[in-house]
PDB file of N, H, CA, C and O in Angstrom:
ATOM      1  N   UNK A   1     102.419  89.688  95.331  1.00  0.00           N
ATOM      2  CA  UNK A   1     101.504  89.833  94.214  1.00  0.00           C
ATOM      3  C   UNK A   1     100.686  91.101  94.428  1.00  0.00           C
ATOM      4  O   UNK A   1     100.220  91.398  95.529  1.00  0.00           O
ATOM      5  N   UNK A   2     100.548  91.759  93.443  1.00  0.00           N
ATOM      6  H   UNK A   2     100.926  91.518  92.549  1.00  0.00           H
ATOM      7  CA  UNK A   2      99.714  93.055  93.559  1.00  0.00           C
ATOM      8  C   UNK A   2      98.308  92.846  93.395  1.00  0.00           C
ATOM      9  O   UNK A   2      97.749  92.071  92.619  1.00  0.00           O
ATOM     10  N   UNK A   3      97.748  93.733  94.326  1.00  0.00           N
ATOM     11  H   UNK A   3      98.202  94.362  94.957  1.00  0.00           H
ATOM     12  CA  UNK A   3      96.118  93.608  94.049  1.00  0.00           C
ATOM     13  C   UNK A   3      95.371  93.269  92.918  1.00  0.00           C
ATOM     14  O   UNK A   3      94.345  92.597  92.807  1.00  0.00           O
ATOM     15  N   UNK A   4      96.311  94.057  91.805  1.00  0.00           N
ATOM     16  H   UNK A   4      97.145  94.603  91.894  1.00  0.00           H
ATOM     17  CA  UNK A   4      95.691  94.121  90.448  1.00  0.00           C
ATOM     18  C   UNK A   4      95.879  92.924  89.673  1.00  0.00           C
ATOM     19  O   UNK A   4      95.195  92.711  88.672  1.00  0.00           O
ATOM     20  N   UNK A   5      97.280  91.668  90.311  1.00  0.00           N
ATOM     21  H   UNK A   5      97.835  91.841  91.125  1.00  0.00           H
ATOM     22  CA  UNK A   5      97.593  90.530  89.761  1.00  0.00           C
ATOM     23  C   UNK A   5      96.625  89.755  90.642  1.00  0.00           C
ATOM     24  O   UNK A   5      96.155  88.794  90.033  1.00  0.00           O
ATOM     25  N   UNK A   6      96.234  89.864  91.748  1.00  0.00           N
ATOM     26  H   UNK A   6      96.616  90.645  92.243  1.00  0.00           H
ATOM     27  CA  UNK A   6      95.204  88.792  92.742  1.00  0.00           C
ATOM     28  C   UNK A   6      93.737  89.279  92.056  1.00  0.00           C
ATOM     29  O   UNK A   6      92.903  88.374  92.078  1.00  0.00           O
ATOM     30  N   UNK A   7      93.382  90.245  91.594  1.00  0.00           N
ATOM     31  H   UNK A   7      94.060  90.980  91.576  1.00  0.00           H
ATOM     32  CA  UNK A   7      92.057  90.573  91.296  1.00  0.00           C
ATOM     33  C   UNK A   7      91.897  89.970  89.813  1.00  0.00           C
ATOM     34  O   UNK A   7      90.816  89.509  89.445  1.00  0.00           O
ATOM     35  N   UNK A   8      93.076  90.000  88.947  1.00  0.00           N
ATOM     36  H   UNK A   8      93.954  90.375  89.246  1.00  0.00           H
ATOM     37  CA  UNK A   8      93.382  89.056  88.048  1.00  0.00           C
ATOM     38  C   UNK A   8      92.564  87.621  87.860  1.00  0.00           C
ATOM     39  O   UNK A   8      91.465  87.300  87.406  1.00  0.00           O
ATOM     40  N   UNK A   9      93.346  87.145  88.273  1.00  0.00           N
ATOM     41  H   UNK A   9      94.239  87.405  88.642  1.00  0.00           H
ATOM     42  CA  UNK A   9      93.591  85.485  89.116  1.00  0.00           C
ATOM     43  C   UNK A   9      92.122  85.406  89.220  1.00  0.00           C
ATOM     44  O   UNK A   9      91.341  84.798  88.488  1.00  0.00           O
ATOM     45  N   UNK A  10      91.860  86.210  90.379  1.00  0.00           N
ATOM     46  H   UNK A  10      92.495  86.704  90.974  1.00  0.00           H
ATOM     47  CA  UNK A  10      90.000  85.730  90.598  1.00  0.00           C
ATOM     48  C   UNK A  10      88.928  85.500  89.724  1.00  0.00           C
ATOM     49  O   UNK A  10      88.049  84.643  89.630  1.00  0.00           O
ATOM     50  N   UNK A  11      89.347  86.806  88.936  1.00  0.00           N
ATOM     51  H   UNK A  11      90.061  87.502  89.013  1.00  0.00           H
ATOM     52  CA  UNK A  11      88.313  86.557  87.616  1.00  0.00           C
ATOM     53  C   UNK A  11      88.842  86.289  86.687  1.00  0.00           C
ATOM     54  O   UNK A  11      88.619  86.851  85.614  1.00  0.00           O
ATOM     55  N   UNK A  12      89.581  85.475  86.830  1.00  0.00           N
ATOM     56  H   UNK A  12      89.763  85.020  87.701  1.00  0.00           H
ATOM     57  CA  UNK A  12      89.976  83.910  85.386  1.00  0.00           C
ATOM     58  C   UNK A  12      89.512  82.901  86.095  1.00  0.00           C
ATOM     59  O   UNK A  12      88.970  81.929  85.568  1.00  0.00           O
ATOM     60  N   UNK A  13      89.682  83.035  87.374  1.00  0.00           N
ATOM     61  H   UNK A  13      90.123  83.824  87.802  1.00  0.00           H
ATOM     62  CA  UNK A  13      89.342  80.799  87.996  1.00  0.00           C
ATOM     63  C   UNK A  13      88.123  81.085  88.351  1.00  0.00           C
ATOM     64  O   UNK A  13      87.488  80.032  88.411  1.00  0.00           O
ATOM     65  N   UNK A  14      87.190  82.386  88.735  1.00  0.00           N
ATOM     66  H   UNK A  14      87.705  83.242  88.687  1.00  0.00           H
ATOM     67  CA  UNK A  14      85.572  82.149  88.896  1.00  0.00           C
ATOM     68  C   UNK A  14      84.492  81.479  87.805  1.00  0.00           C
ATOM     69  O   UNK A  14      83.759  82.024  86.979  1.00  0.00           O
ATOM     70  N   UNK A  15      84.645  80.428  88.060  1.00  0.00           N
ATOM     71  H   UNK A  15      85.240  79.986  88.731  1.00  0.00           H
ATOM     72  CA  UNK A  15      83.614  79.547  87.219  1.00  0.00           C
ATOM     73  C   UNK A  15      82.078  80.412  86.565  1.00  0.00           C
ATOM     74  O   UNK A  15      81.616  80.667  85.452  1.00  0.00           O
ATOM     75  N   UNK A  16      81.623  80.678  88.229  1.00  0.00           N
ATOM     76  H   UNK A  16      81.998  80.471  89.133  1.00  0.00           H
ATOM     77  CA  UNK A  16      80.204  81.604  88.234  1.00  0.00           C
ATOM     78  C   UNK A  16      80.334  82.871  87.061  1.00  0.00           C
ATOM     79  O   UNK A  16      79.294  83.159  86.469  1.00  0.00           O
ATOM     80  N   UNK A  17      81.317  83.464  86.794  1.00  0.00           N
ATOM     81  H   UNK A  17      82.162  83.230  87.276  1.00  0.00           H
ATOM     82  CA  UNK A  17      81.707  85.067  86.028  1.00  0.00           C
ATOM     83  C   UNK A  17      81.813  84.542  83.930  1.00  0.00           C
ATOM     84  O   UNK A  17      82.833  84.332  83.274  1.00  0.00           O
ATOM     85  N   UNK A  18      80.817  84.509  83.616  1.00  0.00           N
ATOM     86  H   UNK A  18      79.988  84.679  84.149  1.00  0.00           H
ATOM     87  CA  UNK A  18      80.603  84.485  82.200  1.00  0.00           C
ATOM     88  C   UNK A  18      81.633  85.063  81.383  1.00  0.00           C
ATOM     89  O   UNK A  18      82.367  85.892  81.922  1.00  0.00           O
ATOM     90  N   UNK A  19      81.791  84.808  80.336  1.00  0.00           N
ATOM     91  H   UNK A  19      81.195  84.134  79.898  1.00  0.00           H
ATOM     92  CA  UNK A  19      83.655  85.033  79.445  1.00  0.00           C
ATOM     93  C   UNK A  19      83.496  86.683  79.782  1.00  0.00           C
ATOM     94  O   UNK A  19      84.169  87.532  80.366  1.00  0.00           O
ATOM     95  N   UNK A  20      81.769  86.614  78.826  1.00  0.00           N
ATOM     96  H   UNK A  20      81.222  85.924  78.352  1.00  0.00           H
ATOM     97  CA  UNK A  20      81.563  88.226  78.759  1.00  0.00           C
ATOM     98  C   UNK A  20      82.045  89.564  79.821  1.00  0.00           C
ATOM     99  O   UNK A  20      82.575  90.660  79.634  1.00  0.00           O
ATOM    100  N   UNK A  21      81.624  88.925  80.821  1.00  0.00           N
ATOM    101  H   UNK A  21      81.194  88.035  80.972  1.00  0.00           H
ATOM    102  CA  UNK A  21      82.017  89.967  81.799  1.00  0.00           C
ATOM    103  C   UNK A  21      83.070  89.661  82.461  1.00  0.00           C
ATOM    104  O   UNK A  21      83.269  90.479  83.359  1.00  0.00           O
ATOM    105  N   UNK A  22      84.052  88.605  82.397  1.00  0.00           N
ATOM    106  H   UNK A  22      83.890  87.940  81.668  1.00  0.00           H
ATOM    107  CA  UNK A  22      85.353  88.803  82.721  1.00  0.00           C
ATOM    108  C   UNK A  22      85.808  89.748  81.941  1.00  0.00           C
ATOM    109  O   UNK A  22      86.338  90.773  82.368  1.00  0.00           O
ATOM    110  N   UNK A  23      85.587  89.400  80.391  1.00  0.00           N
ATOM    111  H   UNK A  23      85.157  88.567  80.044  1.00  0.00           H
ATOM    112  CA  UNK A  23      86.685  90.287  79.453  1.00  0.00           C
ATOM    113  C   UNK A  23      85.898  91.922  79.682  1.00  0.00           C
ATOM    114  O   UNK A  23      86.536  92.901  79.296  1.00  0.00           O
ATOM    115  N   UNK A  24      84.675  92.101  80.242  1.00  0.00           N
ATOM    116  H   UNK A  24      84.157  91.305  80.555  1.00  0.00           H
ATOM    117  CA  UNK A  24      84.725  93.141  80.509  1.00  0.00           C
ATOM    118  C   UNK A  24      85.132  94.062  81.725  1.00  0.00           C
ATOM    119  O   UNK A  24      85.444  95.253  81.743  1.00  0.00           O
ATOM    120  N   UNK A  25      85.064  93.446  82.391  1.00  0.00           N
ATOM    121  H   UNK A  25      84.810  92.479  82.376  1.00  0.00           H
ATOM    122  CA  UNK A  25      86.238  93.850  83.688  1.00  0.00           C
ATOM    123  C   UNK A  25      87.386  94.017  83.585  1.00  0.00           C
ATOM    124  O   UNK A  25      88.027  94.862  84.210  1.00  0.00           O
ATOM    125  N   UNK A  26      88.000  92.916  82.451  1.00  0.00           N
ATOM    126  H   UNK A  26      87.479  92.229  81.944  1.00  0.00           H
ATOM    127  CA  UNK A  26      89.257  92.996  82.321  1.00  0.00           C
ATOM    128  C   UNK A  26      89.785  94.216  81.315  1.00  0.00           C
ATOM    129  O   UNK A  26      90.923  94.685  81.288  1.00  0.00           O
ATOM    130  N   UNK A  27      88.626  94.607  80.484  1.00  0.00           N
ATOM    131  H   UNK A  27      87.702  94.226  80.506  1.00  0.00           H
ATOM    132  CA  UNK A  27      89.098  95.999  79.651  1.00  0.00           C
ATOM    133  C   UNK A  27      89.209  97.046  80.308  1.00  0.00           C
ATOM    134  O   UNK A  27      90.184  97.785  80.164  1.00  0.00           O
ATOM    135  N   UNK A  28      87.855  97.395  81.470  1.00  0.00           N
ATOM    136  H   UNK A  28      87.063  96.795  81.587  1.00  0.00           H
ATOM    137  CA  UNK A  28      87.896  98.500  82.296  1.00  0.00           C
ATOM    138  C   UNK A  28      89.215  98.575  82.851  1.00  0.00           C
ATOM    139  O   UNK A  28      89.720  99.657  82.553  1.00  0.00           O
ATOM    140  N   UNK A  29      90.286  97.557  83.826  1.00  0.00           N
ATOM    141  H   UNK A  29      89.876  96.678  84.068  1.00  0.00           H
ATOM    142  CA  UNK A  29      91.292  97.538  84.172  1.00  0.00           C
ATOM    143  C   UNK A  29      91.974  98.142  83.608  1.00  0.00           C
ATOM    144  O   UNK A  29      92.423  99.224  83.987  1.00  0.00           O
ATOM    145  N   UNK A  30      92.360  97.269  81.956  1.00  0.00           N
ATOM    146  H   UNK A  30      91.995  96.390  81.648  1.00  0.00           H
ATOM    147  CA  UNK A  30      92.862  97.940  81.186  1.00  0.00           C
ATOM    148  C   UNK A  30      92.947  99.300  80.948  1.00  0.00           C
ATOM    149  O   UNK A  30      93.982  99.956  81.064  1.00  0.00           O
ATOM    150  N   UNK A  31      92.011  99.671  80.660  1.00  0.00           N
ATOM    151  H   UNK A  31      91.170  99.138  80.565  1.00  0.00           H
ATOM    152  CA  UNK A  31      91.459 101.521  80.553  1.00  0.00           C
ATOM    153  C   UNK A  31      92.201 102.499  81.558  1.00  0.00           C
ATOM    154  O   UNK A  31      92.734 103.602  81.434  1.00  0.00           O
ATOM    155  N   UNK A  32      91.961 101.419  82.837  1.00  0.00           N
ATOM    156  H   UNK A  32      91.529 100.523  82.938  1.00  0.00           H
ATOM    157  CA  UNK A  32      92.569 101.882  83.836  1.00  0.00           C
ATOM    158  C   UNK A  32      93.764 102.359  84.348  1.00  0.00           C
ATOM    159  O   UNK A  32      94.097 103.339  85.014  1.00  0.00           O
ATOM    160  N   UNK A  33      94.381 101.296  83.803  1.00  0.00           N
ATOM    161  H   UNK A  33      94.110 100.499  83.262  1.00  0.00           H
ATOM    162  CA  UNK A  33      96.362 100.666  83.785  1.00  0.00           C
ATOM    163  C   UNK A  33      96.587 102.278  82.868  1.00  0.00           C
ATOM    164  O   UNK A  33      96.921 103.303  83.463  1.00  0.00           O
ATOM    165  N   UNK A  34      96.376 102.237  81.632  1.00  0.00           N
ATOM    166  H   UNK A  34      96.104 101.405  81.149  1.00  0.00           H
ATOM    167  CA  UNK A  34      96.619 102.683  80.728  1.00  0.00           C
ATOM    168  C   UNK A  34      96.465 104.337  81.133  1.00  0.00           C
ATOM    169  O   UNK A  34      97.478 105.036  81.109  1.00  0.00           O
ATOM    170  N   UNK A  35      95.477 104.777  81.411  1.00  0.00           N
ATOM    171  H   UNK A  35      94.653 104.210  81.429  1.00  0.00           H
ATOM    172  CA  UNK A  35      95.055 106.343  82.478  1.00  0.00           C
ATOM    173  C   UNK A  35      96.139 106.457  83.102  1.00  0.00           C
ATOM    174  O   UNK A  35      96.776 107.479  82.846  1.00  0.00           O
ATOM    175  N   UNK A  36      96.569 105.757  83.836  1.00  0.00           N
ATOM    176  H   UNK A  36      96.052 104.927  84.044  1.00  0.00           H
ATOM    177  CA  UNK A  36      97.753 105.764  84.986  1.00  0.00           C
ATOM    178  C   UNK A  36      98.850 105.919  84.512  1.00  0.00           C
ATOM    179  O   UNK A  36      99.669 106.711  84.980  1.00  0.00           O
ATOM    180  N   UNK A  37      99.144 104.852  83.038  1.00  0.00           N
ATOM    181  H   UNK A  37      98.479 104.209  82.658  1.00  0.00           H
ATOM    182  CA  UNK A  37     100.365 105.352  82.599  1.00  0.00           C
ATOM    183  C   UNK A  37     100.734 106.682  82.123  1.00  0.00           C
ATOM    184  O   UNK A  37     101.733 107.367  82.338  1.00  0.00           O
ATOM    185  N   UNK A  38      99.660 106.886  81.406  1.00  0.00           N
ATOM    186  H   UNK A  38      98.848 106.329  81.231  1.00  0.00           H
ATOM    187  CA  UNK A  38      99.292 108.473  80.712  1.00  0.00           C
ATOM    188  C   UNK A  38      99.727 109.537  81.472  1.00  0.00           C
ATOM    189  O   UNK A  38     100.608 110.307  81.090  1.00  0.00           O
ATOM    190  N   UNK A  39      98.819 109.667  83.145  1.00  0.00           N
ATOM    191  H   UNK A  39      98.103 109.042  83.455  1.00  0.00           H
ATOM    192  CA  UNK A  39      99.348 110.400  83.344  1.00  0.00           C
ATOM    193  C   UNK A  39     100.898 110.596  84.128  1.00  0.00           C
ATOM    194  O   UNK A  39     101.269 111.607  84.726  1.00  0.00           O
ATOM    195  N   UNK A  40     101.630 109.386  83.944  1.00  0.00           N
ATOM    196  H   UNK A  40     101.329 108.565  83.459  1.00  0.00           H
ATOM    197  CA  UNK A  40     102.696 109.418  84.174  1.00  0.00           C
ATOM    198  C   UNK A  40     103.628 109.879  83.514  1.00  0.00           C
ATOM    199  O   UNK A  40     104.714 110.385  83.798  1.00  0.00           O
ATOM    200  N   UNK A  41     102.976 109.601  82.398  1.00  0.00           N
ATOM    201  H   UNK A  41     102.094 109.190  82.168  1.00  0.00           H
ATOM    202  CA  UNK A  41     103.892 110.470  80.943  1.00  0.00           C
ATOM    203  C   UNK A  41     103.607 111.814  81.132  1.00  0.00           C
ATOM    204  O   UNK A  41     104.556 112.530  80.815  1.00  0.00           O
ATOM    205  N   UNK A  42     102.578 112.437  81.560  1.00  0.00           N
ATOM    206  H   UNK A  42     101.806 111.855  81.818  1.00  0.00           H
ATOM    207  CA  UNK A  42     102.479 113.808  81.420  1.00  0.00           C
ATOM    208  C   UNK A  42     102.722 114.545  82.782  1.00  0.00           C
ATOM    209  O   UNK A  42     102.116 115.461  83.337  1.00  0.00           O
ATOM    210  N   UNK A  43     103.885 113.777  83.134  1.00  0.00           N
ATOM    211  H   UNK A  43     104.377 113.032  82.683  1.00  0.00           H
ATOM    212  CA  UNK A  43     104.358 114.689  84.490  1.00  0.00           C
ATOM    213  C   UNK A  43     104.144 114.308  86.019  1.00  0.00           C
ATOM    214  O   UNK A  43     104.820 114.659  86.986  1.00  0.00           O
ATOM    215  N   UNK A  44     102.925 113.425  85.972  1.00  0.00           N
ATOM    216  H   UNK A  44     102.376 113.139  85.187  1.00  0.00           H
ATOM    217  CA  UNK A  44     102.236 113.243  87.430  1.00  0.00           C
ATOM    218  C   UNK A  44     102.994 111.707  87.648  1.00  0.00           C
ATOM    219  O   UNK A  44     103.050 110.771  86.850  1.00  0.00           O
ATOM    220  N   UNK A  45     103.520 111.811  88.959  1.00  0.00           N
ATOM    221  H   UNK A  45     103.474 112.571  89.607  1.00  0.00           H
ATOM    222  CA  UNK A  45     104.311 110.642  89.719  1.00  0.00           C
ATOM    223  C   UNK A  45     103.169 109.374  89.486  1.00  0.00           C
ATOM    224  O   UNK A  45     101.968 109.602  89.635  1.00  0.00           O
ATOM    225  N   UNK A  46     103.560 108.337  89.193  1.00  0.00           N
ATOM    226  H   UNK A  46     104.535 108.152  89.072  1.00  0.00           H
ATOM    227  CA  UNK A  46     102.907 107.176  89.241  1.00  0.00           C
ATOM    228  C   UNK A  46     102.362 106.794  90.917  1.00  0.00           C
ATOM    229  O   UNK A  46     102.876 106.661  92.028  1.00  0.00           O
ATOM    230  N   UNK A  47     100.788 106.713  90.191  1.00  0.00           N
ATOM    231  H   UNK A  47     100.370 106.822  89.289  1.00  0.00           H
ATOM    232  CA  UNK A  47     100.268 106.085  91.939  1.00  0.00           C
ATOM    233  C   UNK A  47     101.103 104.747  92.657  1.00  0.00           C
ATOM    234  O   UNK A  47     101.370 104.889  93.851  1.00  0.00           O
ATOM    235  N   UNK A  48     101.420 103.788  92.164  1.00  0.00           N
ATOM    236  H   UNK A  48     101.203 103.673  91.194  1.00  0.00           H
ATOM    237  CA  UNK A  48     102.144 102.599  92.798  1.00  0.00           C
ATOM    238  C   UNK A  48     103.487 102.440  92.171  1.00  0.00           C
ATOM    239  O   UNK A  48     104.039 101.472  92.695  1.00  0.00           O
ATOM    240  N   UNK A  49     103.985 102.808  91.569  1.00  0.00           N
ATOM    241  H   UNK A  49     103.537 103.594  91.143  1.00  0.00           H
ATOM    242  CA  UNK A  49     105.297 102.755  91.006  1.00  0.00           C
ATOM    243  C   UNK A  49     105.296 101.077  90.266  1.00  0.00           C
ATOM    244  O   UNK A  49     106.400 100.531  90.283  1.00  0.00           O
ATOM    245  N   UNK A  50     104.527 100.543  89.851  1.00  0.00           N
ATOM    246  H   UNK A  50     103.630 100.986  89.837  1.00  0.00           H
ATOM    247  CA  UNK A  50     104.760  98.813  89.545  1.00  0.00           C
ATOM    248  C   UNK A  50     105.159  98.962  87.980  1.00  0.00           C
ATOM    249  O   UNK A  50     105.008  97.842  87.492  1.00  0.00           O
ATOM    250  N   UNK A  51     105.609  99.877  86.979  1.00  0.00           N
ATOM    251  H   UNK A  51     105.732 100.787  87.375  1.00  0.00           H
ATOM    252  CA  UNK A  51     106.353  99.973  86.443  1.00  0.00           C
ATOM    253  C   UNK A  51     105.755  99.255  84.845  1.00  0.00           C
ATOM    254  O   UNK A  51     106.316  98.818  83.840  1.00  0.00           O
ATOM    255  N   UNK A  52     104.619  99.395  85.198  1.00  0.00           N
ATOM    256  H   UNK A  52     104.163  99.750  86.014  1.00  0.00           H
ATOM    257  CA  UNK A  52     103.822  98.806  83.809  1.00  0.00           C
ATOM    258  C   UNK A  52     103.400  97.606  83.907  1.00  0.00           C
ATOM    259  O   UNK A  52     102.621  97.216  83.037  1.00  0.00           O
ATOM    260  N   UNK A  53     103.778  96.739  84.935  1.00  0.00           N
ATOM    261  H   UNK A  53     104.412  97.056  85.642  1.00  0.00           H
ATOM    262  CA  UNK A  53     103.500  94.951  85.398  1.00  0.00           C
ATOM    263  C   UNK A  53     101.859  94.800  85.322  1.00  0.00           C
ATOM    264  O   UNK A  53     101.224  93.762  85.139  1.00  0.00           O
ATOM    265  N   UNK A  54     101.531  95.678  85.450  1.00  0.00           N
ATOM    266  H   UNK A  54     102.047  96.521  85.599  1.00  0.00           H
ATOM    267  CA  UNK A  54      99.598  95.386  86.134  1.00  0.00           C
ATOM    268  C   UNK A  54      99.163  95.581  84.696  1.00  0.00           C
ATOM    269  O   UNK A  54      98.441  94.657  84.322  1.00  0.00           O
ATOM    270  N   UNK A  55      99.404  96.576  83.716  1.00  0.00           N
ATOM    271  H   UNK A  55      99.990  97.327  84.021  1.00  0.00           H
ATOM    272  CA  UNK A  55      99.403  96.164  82.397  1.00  0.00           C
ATOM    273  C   UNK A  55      99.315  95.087  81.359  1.00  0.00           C
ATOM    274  O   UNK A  55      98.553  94.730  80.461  1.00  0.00           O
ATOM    275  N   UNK A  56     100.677  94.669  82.011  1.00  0.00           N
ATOM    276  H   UNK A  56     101.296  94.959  82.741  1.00  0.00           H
ATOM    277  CA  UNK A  56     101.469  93.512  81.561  1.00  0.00           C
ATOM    278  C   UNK A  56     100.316  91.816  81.641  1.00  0.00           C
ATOM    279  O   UNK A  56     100.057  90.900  80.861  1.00  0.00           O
ATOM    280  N   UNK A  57      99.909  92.225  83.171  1.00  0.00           N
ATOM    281  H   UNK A  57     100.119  92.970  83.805  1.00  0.00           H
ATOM    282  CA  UNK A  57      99.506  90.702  83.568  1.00  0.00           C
ATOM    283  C   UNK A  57      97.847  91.075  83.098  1.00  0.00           C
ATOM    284  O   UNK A  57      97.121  90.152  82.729  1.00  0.00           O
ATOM    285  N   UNK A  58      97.403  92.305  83.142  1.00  0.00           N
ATOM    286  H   UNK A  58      97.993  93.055  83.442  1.00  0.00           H
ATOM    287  CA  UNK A  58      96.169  92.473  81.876  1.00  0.00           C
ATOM    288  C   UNK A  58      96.059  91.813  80.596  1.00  0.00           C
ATOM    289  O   UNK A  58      95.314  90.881  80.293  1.00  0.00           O
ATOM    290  N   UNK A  59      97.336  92.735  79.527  1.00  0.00           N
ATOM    291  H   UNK A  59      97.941  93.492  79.773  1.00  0.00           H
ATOM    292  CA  UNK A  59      97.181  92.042  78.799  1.00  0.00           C
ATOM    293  C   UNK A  59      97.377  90.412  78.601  1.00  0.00           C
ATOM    294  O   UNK A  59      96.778  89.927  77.640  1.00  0.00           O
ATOM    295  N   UNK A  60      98.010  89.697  79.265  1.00  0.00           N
ATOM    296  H   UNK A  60      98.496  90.090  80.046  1.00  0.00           H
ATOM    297  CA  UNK A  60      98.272  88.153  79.728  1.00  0.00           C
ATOM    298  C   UNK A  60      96.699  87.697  79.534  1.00  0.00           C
ATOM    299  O   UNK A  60      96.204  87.006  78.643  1.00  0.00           O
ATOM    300  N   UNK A  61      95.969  88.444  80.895  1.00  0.00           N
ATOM    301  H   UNK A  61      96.371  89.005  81.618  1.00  0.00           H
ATOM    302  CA  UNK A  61      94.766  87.971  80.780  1.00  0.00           C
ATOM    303  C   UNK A  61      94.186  87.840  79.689  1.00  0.00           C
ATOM    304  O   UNK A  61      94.042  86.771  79.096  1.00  0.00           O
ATOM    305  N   UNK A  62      93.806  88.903  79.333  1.00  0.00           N
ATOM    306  H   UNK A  62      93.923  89.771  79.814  1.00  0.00           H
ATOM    307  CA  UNK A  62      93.146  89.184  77.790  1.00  0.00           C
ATOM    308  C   UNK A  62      93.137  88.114  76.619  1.00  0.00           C
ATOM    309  O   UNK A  62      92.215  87.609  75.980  1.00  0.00           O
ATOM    310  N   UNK A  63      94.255  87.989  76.589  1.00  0.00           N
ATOM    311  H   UNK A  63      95.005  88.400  77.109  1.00  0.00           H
ATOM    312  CA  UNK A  63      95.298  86.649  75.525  1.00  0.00           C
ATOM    313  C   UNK A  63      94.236  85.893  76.061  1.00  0.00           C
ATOM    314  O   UNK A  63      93.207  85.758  75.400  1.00  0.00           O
ATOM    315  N   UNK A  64      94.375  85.299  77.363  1.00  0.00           N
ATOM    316  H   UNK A  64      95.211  85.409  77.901  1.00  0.00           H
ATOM    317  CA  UNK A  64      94.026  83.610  78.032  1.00  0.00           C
ATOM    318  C   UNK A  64      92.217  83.880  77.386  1.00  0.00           C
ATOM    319  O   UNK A  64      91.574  82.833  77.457  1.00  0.00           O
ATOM    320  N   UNK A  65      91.772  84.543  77.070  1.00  0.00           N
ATOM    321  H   UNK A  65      92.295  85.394  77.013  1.00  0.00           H
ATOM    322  CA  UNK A  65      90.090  84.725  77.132  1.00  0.00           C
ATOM    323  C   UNK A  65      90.015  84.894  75.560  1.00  0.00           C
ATOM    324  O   UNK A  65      88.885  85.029  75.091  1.00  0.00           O
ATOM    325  N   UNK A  66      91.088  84.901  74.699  1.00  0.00           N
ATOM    326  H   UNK A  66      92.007  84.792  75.080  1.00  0.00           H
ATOM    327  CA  UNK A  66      91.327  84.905  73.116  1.00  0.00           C
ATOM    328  C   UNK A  66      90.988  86.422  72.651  1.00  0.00           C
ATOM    329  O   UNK A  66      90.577  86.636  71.510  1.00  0.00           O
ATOM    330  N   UNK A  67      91.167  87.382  73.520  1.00  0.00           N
ATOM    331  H   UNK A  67      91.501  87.208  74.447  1.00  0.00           H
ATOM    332  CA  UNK A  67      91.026  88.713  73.261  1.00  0.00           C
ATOM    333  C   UNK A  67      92.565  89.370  72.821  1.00  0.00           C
ATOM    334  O   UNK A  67      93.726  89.050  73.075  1.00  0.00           O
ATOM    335  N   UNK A  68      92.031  90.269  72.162  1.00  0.00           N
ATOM    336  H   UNK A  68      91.088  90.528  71.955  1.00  0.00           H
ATOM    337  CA  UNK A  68      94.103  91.236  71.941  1.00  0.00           C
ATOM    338  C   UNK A  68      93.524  92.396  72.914  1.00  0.00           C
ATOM    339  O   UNK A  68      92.347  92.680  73.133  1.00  0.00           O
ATOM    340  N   UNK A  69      94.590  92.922  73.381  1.00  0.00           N
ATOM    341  H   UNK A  69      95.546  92.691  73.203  1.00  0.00           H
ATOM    342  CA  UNK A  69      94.686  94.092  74.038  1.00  0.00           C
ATOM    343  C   UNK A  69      95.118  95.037  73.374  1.00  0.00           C
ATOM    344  O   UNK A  69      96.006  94.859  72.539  1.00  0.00           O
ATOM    345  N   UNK A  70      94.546  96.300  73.624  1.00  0.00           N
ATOM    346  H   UNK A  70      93.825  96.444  74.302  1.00  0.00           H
ATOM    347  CA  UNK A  70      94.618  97.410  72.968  1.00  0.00           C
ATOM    348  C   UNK A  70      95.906  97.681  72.799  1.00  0.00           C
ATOM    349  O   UNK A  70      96.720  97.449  73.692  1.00  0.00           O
ATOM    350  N   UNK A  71      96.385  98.422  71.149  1.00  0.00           N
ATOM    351  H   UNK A  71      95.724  98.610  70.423  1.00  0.00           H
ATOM    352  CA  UNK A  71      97.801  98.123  70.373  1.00  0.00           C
ATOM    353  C   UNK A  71      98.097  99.841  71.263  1.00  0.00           C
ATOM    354  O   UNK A  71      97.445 100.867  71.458  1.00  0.00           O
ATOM    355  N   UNK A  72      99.584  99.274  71.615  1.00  0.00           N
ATOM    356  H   UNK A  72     100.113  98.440  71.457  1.00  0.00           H
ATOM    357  CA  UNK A  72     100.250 100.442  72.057  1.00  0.00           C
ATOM    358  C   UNK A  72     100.290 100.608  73.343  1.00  0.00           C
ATOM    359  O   UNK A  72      99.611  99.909  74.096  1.00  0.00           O
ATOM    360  N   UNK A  73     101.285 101.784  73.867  1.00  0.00           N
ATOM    361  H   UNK A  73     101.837 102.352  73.256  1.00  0.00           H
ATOM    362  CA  UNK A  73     101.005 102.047  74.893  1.00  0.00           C
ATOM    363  C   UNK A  73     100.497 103.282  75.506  1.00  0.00           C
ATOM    364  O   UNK A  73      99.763 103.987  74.813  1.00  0.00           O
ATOM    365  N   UNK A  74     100.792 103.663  76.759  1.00  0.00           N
ATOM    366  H   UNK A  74     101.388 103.090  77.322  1.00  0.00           H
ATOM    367  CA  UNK A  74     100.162 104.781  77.033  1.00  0.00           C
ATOM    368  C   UNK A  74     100.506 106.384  76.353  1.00  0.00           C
ATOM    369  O   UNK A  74      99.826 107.409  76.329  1.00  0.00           O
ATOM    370  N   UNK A  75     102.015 106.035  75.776  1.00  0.00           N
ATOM    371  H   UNK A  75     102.567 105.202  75.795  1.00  0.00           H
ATOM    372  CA  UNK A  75     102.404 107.299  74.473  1.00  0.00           C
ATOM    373  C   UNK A  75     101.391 107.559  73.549  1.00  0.00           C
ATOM    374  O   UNK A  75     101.114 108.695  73.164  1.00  0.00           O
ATOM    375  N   UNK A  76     100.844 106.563  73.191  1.00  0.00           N
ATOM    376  H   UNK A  76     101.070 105.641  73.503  1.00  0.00           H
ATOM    377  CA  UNK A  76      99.997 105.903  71.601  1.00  0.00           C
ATOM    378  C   UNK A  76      98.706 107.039  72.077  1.00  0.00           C
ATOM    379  O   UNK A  76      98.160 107.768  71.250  1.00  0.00           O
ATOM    380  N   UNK A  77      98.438 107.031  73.179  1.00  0.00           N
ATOM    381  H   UNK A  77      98.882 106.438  73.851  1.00  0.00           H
ATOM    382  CA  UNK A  77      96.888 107.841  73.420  1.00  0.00           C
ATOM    383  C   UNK A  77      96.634 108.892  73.248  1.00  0.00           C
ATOM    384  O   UNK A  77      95.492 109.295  73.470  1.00  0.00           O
TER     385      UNK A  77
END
């Protein structure tokens, strides 16, 4: 499991962490994922090679908290 799927996980089952600031952690990620893909598209080698998965289990999250994740992908930006 990747850091980004265990850091996941944590802040969905932390009781103590309010919807609010899960789903806001979970956008920054997002923001994050998405930077990474970008600059993969524009030439620069991907930092972990995980192939869009950490994305993937973002947007998952997002869903579980009744949020949509931002439409598109890192082309779209």
């Amino acid at each position: 499991m990747s850091t980004i799927k265990r850091r996941i996980v944590t802040i969905l089952t932390d009781n103590d962490i309010p919807e609010g600031e899960k789903t806001q952690v979970l956008r920054q990620l997002e923001a994050d994922s998405l930077s990474k893909e970008r600059s993969a598209t524009e030439g620069m080698n991907p930092v972990d090679g995980d192939d869009g998965e950490d994305l993937k289990a973002i947007e998952m999250a997002l869903r579980k908290l009744g949020q949509q994740p931002v439409e598109g992908g890192a082309a779209s930006l």
